[in-house]
PLY file of the C-alpha trace (Angstrom):
ply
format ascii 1.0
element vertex 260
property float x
property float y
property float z
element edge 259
property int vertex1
property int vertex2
end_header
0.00 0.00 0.00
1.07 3.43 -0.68
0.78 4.92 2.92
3.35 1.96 4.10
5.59 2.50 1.17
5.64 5.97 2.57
5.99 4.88 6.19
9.26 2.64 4.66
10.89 5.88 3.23
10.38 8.49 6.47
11.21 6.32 8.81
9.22 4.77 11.81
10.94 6.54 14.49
10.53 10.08 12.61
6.54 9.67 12.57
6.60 8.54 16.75
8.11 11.86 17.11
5.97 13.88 15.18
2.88 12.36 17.58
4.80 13.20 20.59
5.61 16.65 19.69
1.24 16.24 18.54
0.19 15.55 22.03
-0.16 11.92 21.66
1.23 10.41 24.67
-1.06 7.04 24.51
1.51 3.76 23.68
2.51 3.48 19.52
3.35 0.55 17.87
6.84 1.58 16.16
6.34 -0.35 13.31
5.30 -0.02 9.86
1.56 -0.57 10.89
1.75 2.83 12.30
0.94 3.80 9.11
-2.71 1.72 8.81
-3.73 3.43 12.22
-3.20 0.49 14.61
-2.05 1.79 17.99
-5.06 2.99 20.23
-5.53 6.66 20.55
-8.03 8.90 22.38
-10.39 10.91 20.57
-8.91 14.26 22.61
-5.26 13.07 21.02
-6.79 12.64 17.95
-8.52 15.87 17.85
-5.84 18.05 19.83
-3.23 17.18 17.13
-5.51 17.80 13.79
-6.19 20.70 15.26
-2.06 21.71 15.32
-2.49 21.57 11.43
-5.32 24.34 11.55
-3.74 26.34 13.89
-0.32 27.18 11.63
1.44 24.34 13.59
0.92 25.31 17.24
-0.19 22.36 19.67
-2.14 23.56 22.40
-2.96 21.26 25.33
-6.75 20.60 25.41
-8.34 22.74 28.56
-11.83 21.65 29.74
-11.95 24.47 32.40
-10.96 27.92 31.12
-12.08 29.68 34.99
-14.35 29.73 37.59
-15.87 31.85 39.32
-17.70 32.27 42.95
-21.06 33.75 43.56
-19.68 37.14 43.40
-18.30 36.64 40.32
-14.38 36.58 42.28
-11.69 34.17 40.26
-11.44 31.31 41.53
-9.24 29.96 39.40
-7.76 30.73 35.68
-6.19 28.23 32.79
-4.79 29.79 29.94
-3.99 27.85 26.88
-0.60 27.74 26.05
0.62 27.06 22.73
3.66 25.07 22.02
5.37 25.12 18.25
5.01 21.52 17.24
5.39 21.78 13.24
6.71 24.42 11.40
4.04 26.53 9.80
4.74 25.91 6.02
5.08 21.89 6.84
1.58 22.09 8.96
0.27 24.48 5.29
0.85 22.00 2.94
-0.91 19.06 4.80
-3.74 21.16 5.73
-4.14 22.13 1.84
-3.97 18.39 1.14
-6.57 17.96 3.55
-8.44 20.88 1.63
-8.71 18.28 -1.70
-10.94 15.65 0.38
-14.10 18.61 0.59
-13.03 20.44 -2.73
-13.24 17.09 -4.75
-12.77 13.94 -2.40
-15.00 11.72 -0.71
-16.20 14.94 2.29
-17.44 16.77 -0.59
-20.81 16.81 1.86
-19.28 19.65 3.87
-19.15 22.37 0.97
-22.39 22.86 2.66
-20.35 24.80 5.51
-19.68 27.47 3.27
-16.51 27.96 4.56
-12.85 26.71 3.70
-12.56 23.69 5.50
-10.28 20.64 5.49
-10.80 17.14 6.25
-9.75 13.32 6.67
-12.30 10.92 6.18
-11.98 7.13 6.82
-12.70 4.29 9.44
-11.32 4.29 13.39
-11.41 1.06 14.69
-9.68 0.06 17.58
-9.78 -1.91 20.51
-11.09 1.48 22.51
-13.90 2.30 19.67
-14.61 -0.67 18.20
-16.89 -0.75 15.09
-16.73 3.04 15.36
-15.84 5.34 12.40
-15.04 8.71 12.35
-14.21 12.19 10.14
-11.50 14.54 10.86
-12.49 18.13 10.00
-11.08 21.37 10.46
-11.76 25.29 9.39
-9.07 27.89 10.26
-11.67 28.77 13.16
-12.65 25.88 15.14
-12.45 22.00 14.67
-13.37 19.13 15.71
-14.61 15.29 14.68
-17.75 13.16 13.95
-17.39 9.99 14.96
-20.28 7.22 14.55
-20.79 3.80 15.89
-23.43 0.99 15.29
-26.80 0.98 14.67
-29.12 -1.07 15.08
-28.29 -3.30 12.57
-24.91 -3.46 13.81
-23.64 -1.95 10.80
-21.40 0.90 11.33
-22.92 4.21 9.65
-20.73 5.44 7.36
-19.33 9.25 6.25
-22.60 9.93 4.60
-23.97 10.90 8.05
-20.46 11.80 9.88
-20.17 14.38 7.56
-23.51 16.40 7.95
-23.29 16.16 11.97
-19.83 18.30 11.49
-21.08 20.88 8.81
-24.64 21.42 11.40
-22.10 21.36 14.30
-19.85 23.55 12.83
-22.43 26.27 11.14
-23.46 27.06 15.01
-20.27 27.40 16.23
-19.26 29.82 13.08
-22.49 31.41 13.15
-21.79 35.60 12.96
-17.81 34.59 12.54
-16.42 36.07 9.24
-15.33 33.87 6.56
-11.58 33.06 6.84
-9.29 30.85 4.70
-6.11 29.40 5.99
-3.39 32.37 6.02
-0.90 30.73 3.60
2.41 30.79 5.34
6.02 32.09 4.07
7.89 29.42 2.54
5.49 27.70 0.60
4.71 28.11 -2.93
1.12 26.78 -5.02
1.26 25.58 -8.61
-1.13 24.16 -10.50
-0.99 20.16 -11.34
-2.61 18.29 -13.49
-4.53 15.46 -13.37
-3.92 12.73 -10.87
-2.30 9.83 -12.97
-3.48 11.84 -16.22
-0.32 13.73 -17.40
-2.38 16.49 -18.49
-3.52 19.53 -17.63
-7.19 19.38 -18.68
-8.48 19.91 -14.84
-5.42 21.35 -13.32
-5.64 22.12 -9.19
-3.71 24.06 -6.80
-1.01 22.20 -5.35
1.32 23.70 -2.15
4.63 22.71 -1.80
7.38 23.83 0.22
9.17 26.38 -1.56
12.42 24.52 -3.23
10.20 20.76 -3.38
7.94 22.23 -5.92
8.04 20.49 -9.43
9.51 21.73 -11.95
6.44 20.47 -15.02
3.60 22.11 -13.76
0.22 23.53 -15.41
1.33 27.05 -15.16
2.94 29.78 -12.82
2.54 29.42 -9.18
2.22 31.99 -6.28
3.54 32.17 -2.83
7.07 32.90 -2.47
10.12 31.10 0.08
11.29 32.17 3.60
13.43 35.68 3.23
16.04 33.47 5.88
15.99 30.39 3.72
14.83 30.73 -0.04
13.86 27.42 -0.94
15.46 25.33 1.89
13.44 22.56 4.21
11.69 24.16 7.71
13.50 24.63 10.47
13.05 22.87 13.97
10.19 23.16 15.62
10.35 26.20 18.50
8.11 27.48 21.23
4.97 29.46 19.88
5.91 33.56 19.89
3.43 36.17 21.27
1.78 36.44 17.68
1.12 32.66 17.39
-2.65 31.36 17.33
-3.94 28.74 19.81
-7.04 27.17 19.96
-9.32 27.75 22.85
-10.95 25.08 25.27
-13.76 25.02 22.87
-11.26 24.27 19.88
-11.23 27.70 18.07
-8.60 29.62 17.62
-7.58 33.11 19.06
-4.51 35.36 19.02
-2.34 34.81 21.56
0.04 37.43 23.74
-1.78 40.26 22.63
0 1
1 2
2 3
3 4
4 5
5 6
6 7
7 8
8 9
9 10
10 11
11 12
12 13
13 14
14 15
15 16
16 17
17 18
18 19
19 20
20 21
21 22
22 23
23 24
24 25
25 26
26 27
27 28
28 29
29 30
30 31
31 32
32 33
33 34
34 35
35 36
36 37
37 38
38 39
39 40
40 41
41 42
42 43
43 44
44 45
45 46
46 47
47 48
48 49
49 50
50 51
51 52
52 53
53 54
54 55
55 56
56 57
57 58
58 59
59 60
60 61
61 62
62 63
63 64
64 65
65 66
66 67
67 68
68 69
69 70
70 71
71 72
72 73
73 74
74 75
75 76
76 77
77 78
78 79
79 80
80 81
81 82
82 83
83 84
84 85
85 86
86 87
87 88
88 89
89 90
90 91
91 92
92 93
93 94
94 95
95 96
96 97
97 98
98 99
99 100
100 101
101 102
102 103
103 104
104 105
105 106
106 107
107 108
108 109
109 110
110 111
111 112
112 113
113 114
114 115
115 116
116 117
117 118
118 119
119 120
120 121
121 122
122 123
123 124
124 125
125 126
126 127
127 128
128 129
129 130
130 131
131 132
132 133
133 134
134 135
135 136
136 137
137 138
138 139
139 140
140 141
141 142
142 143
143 144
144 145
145 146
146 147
147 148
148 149
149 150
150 151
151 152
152 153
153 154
154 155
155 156
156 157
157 158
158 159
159 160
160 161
161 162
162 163
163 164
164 165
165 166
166 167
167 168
168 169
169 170
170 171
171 172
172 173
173 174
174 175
175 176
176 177
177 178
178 179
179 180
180 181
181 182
182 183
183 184
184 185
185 186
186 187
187 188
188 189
189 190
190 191
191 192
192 193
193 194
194 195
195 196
196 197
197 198
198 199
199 200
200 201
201 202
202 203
203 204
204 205
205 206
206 207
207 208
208 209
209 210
210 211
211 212
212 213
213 214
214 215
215 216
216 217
217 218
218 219
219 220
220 221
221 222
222 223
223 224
224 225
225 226
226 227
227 228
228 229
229 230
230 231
231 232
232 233
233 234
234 235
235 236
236 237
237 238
238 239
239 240
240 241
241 242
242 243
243 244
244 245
245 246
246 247
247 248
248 249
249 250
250 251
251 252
252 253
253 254
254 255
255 256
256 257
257 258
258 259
């Protein structure tokens, strides 16, 4: 399959570190499975670190509490989300935009009904902790979040057809009154138009981000974007502590500036 073939060529070891630096502290099998979904995760990982790609790369541990207050409205107590650099913004870009393609002509084209730019990753989640469940991934530059469905009555497991819908209802009152954002593309990366999955042509050419320098060289046309003024065309550097103008999501999962 191609997602092991890819697993061969990055390495095991790389992708465990990626989910650390994600938030995902539950046991992984280091192994080329990893790449099929087999170790156990939490929903909260799960949803924590998807929503790292939405916010420009910044994790942010997932608060349940933001305060509380006594009868007199005094402070009890305070917790402020604090964001943590996990993947560099142009790296965390390019998936995201990948992620775009499964609304703008995949198999979550049900959530164009948002209205809104939104990404997602559709497919099944079963494990030992959700068995027979299945679940989408979806994210907008504002909020995000996953539908996840189990078994009817049947004992058939409903499928994306109503995963998908739950989000977009979900989602439209969260967004309600929010102005219509697109994910701010990043420095570093550059978008040129490809053709045609497996085609060769450019009859129904789409956008296509890249990391400025990875970009190929036949494409259907000029691209935009431009690479880092530090390093023109070079690969991301390490992953650093979020800055005061970083985003991080709230408790609720939307996102809002930070150090201001």
């Amino acid at each position: 399959m191609a997602t092991i073939k890819v697993q061969e060529r990055i390495g095991v070891r790389r992708t465990v570190d990626v989910a650390r630096r994600l938030g995902v502290e539950s046991p992984l099998h280091e192994n080329l499975s990893i790449a099929l979904g087999t170790s156990d995760l939490t929903l909260l990982e799960l949803t924590s670190a998807y929503g790292s790609l939405a916010n420009q790369g910044t994790w942010v541990k997932p608060t349940a509490i933001r305060y509380v207050l006594d009868s007199q409205r005094k402070m009890l107590e305070e917790n402020v989300p604090q964001g943590r650099q996990a993947l560099p913004p142009d790296l965390a870009y390019v998936v995201t935009h990948m992620m775009q393609g499964t609304i703008e002509r995949g198999t979550g084209q049900a959530a164009k009904a948002l209205g809104r730019p939104a990404a997602a990753k559709t497919g099944p989640r079963t494990t030992t902790r959700t068995r027979g469940s299945s679940a989408s991934r979806l994210i907008s530059p504002r909020a995000y979040g996953w539908a996840m469905t189990g078994r009817g009555a049947s004992g058939r497991t409903r499928r994306r057809a109503c995963r998908v819908p739950i989000w977009t209802a979900f989602m439209k009152e969260v967004l309600h009154g929010s102005p219509v954002e697109d994910f701010p593309v990043p420095e570093g990366v550059v978008l040129v138009p490809g053709g045609s999955l497996g085609a060769g042509t450019c009859a129904r050419p789409v956008m296509m981000a890249f990391i400025a320098g990875t970009e190929p060289r036949n494409n259907c046309g000029p691209g935009r974007g431009s690479p880092r003024p530090d390093q023109p065309g070079s690969p991301s550097a390490p992953p650093t502590e979020a800055g005061s103008g970083a985003a991080a999501p709230s408790a609720a999962g939307t996102t809002q500036p930070q150090g201001q």
